[in-house]
C-alpha positions as CSV (number, residue, x, y, z in Angstrom):
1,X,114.7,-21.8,244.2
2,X,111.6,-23.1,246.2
3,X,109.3,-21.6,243.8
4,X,108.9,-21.2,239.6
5,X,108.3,-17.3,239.3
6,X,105.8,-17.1,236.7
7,X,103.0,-14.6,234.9
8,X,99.3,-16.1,235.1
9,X,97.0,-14.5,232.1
10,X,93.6,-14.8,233.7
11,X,92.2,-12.2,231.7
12,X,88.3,-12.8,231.3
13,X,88.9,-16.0,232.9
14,X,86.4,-17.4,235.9
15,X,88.7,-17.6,239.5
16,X,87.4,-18.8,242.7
17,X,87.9,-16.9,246.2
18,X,86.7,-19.1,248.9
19,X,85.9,-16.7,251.7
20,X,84.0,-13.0,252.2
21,X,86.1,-11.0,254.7
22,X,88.5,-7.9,254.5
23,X,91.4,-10.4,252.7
24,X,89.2,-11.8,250.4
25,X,88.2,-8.2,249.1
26,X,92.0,-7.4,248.7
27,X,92.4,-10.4,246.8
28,X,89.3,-10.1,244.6
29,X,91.1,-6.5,243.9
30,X,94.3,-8.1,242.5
31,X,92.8,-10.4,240.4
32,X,89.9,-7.8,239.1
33,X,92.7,-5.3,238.2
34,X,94.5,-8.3,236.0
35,X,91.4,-8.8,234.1
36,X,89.4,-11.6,235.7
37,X,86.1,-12.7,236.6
38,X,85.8,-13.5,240.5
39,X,83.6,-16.0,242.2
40,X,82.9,-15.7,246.3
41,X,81.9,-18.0,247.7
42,X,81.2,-17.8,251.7
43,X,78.0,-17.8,254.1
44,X,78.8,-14.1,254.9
45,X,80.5,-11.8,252.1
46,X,81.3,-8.8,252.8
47,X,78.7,-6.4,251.2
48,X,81.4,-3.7,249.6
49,X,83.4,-7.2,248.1
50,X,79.7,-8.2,246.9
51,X,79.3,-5.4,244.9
52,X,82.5,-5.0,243.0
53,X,82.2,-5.5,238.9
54,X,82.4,-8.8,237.6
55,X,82.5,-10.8,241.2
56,X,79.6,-13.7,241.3
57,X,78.6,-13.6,245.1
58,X,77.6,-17.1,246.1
59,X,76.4,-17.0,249.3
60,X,76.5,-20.6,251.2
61,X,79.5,-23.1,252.6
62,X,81.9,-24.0,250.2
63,X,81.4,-27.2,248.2
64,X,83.7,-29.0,245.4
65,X,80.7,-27.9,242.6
66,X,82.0,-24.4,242.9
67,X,85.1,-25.8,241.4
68,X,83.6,-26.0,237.8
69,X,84.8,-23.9,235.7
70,X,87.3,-22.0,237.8
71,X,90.9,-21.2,236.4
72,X,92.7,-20.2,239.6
73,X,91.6,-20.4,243.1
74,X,92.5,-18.2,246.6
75,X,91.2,-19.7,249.7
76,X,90.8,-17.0,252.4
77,X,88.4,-18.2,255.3
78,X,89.8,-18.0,258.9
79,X,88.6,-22.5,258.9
80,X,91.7,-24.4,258.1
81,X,90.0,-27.6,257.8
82,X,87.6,-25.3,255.3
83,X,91.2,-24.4,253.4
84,X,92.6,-27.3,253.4
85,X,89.6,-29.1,252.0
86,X,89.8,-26.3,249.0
87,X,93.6,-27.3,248.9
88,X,92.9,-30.7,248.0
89,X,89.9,-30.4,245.8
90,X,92.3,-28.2,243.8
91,X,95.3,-30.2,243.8
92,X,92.8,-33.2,242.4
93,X,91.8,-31.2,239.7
94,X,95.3,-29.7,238.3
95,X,93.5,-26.5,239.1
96,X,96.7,-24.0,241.0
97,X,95.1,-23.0,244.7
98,X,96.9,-20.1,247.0
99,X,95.6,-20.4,250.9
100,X,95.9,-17.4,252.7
101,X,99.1,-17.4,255.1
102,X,99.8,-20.7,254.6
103,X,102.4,-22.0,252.4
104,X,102.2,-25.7,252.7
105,X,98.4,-25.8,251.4
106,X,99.5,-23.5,248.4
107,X,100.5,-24.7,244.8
108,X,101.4,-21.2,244.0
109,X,101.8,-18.1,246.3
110,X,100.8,-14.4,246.2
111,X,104.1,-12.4,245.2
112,X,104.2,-8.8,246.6
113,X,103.7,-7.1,243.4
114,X,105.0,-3.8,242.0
115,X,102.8,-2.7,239.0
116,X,104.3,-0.2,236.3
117,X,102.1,-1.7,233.6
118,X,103.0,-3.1,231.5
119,X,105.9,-3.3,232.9
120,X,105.5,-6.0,236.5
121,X,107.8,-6.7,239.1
122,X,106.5,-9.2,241.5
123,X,108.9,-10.8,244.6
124,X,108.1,-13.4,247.2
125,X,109.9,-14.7,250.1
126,X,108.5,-18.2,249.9
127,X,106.3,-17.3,252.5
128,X,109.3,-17.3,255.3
129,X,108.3,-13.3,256.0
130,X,105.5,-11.8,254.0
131,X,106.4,-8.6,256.2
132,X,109.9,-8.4,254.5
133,X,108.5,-9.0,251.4
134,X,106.6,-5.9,251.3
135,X,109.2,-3.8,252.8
136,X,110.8,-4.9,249.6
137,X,108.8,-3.7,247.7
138,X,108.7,-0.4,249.6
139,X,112.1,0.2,248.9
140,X,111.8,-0.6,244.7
141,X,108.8,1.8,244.8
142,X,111.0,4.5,245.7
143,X,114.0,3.5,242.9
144,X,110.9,2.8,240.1
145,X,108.8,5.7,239.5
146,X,105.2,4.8,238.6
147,X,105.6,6.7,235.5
148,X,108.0,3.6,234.3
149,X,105.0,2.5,233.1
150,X,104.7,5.1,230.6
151,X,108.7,4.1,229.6
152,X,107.3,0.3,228.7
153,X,104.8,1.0,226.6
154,X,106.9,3.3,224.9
155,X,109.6,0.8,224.1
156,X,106.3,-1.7,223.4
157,X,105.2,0.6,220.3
158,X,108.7,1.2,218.9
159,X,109.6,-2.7,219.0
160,X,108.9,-3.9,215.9
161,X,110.4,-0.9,214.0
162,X,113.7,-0.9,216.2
163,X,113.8,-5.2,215.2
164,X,113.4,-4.1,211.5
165,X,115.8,-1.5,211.7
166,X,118.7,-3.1,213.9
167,X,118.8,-6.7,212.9
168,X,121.8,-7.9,214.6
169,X,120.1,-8.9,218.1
170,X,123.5,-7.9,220.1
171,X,123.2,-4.3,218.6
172,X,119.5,-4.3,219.3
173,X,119.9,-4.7,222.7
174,X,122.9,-1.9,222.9
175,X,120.6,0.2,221.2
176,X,117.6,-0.4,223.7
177,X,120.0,-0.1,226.8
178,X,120.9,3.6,225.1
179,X,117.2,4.5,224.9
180,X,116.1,3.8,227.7
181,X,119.1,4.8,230.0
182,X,119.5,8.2,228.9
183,X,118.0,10.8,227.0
184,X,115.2,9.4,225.4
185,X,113.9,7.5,228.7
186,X,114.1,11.1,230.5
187,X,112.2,12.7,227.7
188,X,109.3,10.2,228.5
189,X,109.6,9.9,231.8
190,X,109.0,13.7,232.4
191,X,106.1,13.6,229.5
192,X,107.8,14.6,226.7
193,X,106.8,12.3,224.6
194,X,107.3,13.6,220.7
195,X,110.9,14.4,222.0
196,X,111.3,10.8,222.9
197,X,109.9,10.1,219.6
198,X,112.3,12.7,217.5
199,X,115.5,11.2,219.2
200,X,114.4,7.4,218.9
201,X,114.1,8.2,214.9
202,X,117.1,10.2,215.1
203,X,119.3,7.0,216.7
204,X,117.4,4.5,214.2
205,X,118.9,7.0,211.3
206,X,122.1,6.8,212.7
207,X,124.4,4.3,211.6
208,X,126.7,4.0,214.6
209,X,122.9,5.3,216.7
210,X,125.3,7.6,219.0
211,X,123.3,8.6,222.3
212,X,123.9,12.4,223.2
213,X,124.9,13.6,226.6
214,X,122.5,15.6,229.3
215,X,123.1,17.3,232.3
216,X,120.4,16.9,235.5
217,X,120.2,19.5,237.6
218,X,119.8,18.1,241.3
219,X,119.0,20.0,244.0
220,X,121.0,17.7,247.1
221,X,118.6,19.2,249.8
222,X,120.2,20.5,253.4
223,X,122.2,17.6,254.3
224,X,120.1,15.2,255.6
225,X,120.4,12.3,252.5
226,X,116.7,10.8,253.5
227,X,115.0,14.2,252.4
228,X,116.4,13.5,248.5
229,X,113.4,13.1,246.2
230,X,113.1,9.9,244.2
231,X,113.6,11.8,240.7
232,X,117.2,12.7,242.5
233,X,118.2,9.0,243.4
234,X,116.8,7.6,240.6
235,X,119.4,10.1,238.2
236,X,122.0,10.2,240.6
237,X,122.1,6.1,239.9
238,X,122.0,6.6,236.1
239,X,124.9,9.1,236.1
240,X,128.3,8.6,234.1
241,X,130.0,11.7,235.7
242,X,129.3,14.0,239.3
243,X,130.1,17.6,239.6
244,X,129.1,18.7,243.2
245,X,129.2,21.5,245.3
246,X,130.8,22.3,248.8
247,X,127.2,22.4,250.1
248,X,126.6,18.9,249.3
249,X,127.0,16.6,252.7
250,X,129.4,13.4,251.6
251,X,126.9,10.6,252.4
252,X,124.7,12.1,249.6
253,X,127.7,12.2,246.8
254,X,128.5,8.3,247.8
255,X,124.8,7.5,247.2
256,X,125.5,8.1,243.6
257,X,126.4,5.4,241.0
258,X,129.9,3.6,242.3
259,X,131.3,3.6,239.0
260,X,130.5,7.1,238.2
261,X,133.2,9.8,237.8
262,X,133.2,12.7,240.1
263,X,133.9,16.0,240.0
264,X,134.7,18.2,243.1
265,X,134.2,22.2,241.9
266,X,132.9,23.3,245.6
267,X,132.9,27.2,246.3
268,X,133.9,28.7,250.0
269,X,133.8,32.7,250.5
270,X,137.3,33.6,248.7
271,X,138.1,29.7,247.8
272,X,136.5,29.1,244.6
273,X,138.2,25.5,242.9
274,X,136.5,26.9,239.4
275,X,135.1,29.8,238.9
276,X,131.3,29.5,237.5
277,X,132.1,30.4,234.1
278,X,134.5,27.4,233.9
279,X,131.8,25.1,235.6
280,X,129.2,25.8,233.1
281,X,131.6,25.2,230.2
282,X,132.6,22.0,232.2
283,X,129.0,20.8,232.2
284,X,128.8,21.6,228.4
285,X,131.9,19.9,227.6
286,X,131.1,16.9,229.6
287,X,128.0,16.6,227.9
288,X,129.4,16.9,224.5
289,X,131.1,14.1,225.1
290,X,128.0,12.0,225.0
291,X,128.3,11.4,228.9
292,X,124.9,11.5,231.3
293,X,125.8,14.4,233.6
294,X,124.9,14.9,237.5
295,X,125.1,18.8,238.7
296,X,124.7,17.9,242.3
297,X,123.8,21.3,244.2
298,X,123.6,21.6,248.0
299,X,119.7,22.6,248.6
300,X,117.5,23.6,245.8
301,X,119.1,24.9,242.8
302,X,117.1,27.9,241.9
303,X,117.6,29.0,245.3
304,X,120.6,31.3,245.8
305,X,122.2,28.3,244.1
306,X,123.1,30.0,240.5
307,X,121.2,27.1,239.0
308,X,119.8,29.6,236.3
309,X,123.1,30.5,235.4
310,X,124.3,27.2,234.7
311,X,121.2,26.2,232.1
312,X,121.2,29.5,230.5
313,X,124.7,28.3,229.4
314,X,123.2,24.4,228.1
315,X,120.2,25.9,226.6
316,X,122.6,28.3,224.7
317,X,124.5,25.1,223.3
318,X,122.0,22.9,222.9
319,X,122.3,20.8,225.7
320,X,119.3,18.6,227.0
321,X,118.7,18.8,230.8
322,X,116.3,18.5,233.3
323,X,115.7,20.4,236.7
324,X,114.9,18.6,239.7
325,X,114.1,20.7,242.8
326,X,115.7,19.8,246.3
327,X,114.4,21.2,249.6
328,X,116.1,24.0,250.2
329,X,117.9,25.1,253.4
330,X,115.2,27.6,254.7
331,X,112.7,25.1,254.9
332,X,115.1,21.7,255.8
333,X,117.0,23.4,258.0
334,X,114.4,25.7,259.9
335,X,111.8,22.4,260.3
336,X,115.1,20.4,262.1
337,X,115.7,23.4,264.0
338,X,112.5,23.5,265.1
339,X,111.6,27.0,263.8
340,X,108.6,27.2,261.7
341,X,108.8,29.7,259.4
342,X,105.2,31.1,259.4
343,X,103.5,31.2,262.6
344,X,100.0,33.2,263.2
345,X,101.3,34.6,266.3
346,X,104.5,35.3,265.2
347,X,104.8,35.9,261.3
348,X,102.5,36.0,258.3
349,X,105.2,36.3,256.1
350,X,108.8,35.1,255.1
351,X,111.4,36.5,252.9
352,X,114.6,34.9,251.8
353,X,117.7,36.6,250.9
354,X,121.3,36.3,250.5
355,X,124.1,38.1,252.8
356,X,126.5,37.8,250.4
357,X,126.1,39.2,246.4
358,X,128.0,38.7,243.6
359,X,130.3,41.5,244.2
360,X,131.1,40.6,247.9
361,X,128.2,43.8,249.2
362,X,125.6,43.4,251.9
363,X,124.0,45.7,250.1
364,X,119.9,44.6,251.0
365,X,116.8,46.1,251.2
366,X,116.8,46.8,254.8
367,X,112.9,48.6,254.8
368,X,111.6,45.9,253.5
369,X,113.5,43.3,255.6
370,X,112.7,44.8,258.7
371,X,109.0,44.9,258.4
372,X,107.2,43.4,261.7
373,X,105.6,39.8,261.9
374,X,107.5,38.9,259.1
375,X,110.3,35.8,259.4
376,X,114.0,36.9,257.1
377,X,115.2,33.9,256.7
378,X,119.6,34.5,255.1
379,X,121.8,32.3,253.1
380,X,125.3,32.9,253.1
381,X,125.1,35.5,256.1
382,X,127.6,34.4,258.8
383,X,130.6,37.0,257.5
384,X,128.2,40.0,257.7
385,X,126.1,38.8,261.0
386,X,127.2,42.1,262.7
387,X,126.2,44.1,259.8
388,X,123.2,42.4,259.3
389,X,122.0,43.2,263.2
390,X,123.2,46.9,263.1
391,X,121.7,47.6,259.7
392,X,118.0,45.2,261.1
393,X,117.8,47.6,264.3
394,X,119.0,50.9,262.2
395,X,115.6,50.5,260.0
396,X,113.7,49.8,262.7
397,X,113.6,46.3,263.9
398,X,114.0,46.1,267.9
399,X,117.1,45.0,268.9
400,X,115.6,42.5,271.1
401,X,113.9,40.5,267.9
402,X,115.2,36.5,268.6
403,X,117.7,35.2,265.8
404,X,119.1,32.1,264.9
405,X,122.0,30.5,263.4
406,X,122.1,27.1,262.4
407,X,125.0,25.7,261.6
408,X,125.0,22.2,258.9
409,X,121.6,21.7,259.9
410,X,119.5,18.4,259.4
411,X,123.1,16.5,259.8
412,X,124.7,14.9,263.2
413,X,126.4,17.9,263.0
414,X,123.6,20.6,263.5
415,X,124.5,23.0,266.2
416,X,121.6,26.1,266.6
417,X,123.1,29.3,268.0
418,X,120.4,31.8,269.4
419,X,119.7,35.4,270.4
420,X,118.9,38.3,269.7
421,X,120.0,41.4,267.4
422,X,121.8,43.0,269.8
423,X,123.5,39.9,271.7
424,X,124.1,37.4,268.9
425,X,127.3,39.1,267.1
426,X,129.2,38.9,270.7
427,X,127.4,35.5,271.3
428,X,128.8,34.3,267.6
429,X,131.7,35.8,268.1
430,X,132.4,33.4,271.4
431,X,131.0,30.6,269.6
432,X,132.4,30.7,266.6
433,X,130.1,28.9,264.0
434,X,131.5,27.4,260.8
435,X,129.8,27.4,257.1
436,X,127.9,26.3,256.0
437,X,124.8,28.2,258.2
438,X,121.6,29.4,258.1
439,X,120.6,32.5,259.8
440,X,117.0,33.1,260.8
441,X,115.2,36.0,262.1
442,X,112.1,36.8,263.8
443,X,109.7,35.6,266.7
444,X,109.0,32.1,265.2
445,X,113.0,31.5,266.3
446,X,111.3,32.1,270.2
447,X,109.0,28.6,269.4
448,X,112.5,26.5,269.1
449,X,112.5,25.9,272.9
450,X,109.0,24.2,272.9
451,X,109.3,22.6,269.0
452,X,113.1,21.4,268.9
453,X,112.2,18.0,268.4
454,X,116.2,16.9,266.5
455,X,119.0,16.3,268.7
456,X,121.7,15.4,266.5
457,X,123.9,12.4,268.1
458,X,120.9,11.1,270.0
């Protein structure tokens, strides 16, 4: 370890920023958002740094009187000999001294810092690759939610009551890892704050402080794992059990927790592997058990993904969950087909629908899908494509209106099938696409040939 990591309270204390150009305003920033009082000192400051709260602009050359007083010190001039003569005034005085980009001037170094007050997570690469560093921290601001923030000072008002009430310090910290990894934690994390509160009392009353079971309700998105939100990955790492669809692709299942169960209960036309009855009594019994429960549905799950169905059944037993919306296949799969879905020369409206209901009919409302400048975007469609034409052009649609099918789309695997009304059955029917597909119709489908911009395998 080339550095001590360690926490610096300069809260109302005096620090000293020797240099008035762009990097010396970030770093006054840092050290004005952890409470400080700044000092500038450089012949030309930048007037925006000047006039930030609580920075003393001393406008001259840097001397060692500017020292006095001074807790902490960030040199940040584009002079070395100017930093290095800061370096060692510091290093005389016992007073710690970062310069700017160079590591064997500093006592201490800049970390990248990820702030979730008061939760902090700060990270440094010694200075080898400040670059890398903050790529870093990219990645952990996508895993930690700025809300955590919220989560700590929640645990910060109950932790003198939890210390009072679970003395043993191994069952303590059992407790705390139930908290804050499952139900309570959600509650606060989505807002919910007197929930959080209710069930913290609730597991303090209990003897044994038992944690109850939740379901989440994750829309997978079209395929493509990098369009998953960050509410998705975060839950689908805090998981005990998966129950996924057909629809979802397999890199995204993998990206849940390693150790966590999973649960295969995918539906094809006439291939169901549980019917949805016994799914939603699988999600209720799984979460009776006290287990944290991943629904993982292909696209977005109040989208033709019976997502309703399955929380009417947990709010009927009682069952805490939370929704969180994927992007669904009209728009993921459309935008990597290139196929906008609105267009002011083509369409002014959109309408989504599904070619197959719940007792095996195309039975749709052909008028109103076969209204001009309008874009029909249908789920599930492939087995009634001919029916779907015919019944377009018998209410009126012209039978030479492009249409698309998109088969797996936003995955290596995309393959876009077009036509028109009356060619595409015969053109399908040479082709043969394979579910799971899209089908879209209208003149927007007519822009894929300039737009197309995703060429799977490329």
């Amino acid at each position: 370890m080339d550095f001590l990591p360690v926490f610096h309270n300069v809260k109302g204390r005096l620090c000293l920023i020797v240099g008035g150009g762009e990097v010396a305003k970030r770093k006054a920033g840092v050290l004005l958002e952890a409470g400080a009082k700044v000092r500038v000192v450089a012949p030309e400051i930048d007037p925006a740094l000047a006039q930030l709260h609580d920075v003393q602009a001393v406008v001259a050359r840097f001397e060692a009187s500017h020292l006095d007083g001074v807790t902490l010190i960030i040199a940040a001039t584009n002079d070395r000999s100017v930093n290095k003569q800061v370096s060692e005034l510091a290093h005389a005085r016992n007073i710690p001294v970062n310069v700017v980009d160079d590591p064997e001037l500093c006592s201490f170094i800049m970390p990248a810092i990820l702030d979730r007050s008061p939760l902090m997570i700060a990270f440094s690469s010694g200075g080898a690759s400040p670059v890398l560093t903050r790529m870093m921290r990219g990645k952990l601001e996508t895993i930690i939610p700025q809300n955590y923030s919220r989560l700590a000072a929640f645990a910060e008002r109950f932790r003198e009551q939890v210390k009072l009430r679970v003395t043993n310090p191994a069952k303590r910290r059992i407790f705390w890892e139930n908290a804050l990894e499952g139900v309570v934690a959600e509650k606060v994390l989505t807002g919910d704050e007197p929930s959080a509160e209710a069930m913290l009392q609730q597991m303090l009353a209990s003897e044994d402080n038992i944690q109850r079971g939740e379901v989440y309700l994750v829309g997978a998105g079209p395929g493509d794992p990098d369009l998953l939100t960050f509410r998705a990955l975060r839950l689908m790492q805090k998981a005990d059990v998966v129950v996924y669809d057909n629809l979802v692709s397999k890199p995204i299942v993998e990206m849940a927790r390693r150790d966590a169960e999973r649960i295969y209960v995918g539906k094809k036309r006439d291939d169901h592997t549980l019917r949805q009855e016994e799914i939603n009594e699988l999600l209720v019994r799984l979460a009776k058990e006290g287990k944290r429960v991943l629904r993982l549905k292909g696209g977005d799950p109040f989208i033709f993904g019976r997502g309703g169905e399955e929380i009417e059944t947990l709010a009927a037993e009682g069952i805490p969950f939370q929704v969180v919306p994927g992007i669904t296949a009209a728009s993921g799969v459309a935008s990597y087909a290139g196929i906008p879905l609105t267009h002011r020369d083509h369409a002014q409206s959109c309408m989504f629908v599904t070619g197959h209901l719940k007792d095996g009919t195309m039975n749709l409302d052909w008028g109103a899908l076969a209204r001009p400048r309008q874009t029909v975007v249908v789920y599930m469609g492939l087995h009634g494509l001919e029916t779907l034409c015919s019944e377009l052009i018998k209410h009126g649609m012209p039978d030479t209106t492009p249409i698309a099918i998109v088969q797996q789309g936003t995955t290596q695997n995309q393959r876009v099938i077009t036509g028109t009304l009356a060619t595409l059955p015969a053109i399908a029917e040479r082709e043969k696409p394979q579910a799971p597909t899209l089908i879209i119709v209208g003149g927007v489908v007519t822009l894929r040939d300039k737009l197309a911009w995703f060429h799977p395998g490329t």
